[in-house]
N, C-alpha and C positions, 0 to 999 in steps of 0.2 A: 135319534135326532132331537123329539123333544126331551128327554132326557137333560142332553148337551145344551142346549140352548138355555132352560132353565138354571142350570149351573153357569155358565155363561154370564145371566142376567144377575143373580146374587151375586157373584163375584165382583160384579160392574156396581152396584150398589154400596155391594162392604168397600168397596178403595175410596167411594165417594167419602165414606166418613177417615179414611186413614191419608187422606190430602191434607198436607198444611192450606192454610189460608194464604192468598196470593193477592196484596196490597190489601187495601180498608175491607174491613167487613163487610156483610151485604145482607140485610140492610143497617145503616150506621142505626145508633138506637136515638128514639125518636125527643123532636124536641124536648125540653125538660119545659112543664108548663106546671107553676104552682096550684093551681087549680085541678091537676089529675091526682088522684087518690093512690095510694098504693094498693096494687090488689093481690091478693096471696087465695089459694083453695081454701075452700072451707077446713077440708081436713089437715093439710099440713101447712109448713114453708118452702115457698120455690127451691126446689133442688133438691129439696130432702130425698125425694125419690129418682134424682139421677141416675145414671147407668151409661156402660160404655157404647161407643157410636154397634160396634157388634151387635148388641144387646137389643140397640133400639131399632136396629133394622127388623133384627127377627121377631121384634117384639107388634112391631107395627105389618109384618107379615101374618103374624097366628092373630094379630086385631082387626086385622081389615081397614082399609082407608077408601074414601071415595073421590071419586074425580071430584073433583070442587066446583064444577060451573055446568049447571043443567043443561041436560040433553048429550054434552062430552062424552066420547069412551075413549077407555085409553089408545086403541088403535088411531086415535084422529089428534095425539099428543104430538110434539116434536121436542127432542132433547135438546133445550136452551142452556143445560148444568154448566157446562163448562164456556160458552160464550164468552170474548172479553166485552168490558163496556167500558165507559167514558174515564178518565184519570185514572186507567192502570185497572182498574179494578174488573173480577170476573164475576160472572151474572148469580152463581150459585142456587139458580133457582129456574122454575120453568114460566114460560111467558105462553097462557094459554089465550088464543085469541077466538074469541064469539062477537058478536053483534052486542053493540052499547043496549045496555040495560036488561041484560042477561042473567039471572038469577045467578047468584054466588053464592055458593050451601057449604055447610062444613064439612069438610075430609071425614071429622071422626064429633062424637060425643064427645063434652067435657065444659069449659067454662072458657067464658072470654075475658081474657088478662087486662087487655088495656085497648080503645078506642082512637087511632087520634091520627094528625093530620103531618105529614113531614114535605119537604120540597122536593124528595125522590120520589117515593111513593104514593102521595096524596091522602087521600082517605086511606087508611089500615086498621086493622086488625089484626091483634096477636090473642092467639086461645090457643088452650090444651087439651090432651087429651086427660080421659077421666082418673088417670092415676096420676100425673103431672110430670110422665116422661118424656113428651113430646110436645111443641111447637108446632104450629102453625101461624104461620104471615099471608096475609091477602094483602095485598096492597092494589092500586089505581083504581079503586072504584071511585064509580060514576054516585053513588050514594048508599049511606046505610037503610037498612031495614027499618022501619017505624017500629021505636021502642027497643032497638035495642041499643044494650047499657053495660058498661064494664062491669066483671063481675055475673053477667048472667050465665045461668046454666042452658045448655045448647045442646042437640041431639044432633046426629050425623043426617045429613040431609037437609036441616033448616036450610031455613035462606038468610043469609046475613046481611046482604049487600049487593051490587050490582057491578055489574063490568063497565069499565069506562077508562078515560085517560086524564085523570088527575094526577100531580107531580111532574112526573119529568117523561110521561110517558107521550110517543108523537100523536097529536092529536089527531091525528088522520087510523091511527091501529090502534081502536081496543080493543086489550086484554087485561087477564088476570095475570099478576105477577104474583106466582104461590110459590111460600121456601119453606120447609121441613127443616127443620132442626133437633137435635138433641139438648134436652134441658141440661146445661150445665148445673154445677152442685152449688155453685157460689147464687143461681136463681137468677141471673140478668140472661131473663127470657131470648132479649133481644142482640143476642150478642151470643149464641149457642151453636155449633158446630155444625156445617150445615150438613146434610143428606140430599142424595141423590135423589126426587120419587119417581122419575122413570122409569127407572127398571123394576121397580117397585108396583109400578100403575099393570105395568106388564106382566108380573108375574102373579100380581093379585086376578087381574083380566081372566089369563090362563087356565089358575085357581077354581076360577066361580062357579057353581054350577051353571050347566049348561041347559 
């Protein structure tokens, strides 16, 4: 039985990356403000180290991910992936909800791409991980971390930010709105294939020792 179920869960994962996109992307990519810098790894350029949605499931399986929002396991997640939301568009991502001002820590190691403020989302962040195959989106916090800055390097676990309901989120429910994506090869972070991390949080969970 756990066998099946495990298979089961990958399977649900790898279809997440082989869905077309269904109306606007999610999230649209963030205002253009002359004043943000363009940020690239130190080591390469965005995309250079793409790979296929396959790839990066399994890839993010043998790397480990963390629940994003202190004190969460994944048995207390609920699959938001496929929700529809407002003009057509589906949610693509999971809406984890804790108490406003709830530490927000990062999934994995790696660097934060870009800092800023949209009317969906609110306060976001987009960062990679440390090979620059993966995505990361936090979006609706409540505030960032003192000091940090596009561009910083980040270990799995910091704290970046807080839960909260900035954007479009209803101000009576905070949560974290986290999307996992695959870096596409053209490098527009923000606009990357999405991934399922449900089944993902689930079979990492599984996984862990005990």
């Amino acid at each position: 039985m756990r066998a099946s179920r495990l298979s089961l869960l990958l399977v649900l994962a790898c279809a997440a990356c082989a869905r077309q996109r269904i109306g606007v992307v999610t999230p649209p990519a963030p205002v253009a403000r002359s004043s943000t810098p363009r940020v690239v790894l130190a080591s390469s350029a965005l995309g250079a180290a793409s790979v296929s949605g396959a790839e990066t499931v399994n890839y993010i399986l043998a790397h480990g991910m963390a629940v994003p929002v202190a004190g969460m396991t994944a048995s207390e997640l609920q699959d938001t992936f496929d929700e529809g939301r407002s003009s057509g568009r589906v949610h693509r991502a999971l809406d984890i909800l804790a108490p406003r001002g709830t530490p927000v820590v990062a999934a994995d190691s790696g660097r934060v791409l870009r800092i800023s403020v949209n009317s969906l989302g609110g306060n976001t962040i987009y960062a990679t991980d440390p090979l620059g195959r993966v995505v990361y989106y936090y979006a609706h916090l409540d505030r960032y971390r003192d000091g940090l800055v596009q561009g910083a390097t980040i270990a799995r676990g910091d704290t970046l930010g807080f839960v909260g309901t900035t954007g479009n989120a209803p101000k009576d429910t905070p949560h974290l709105h986290f999307q996992v994506m695959r870096m596409p090869a053209d490098g527009k972070y923000w606009d990357g294939e999405a991934i399922n991390p449900y089944p993902l949080f689930l079979l990492l969970s599984v996984a862990a020792p005990k």
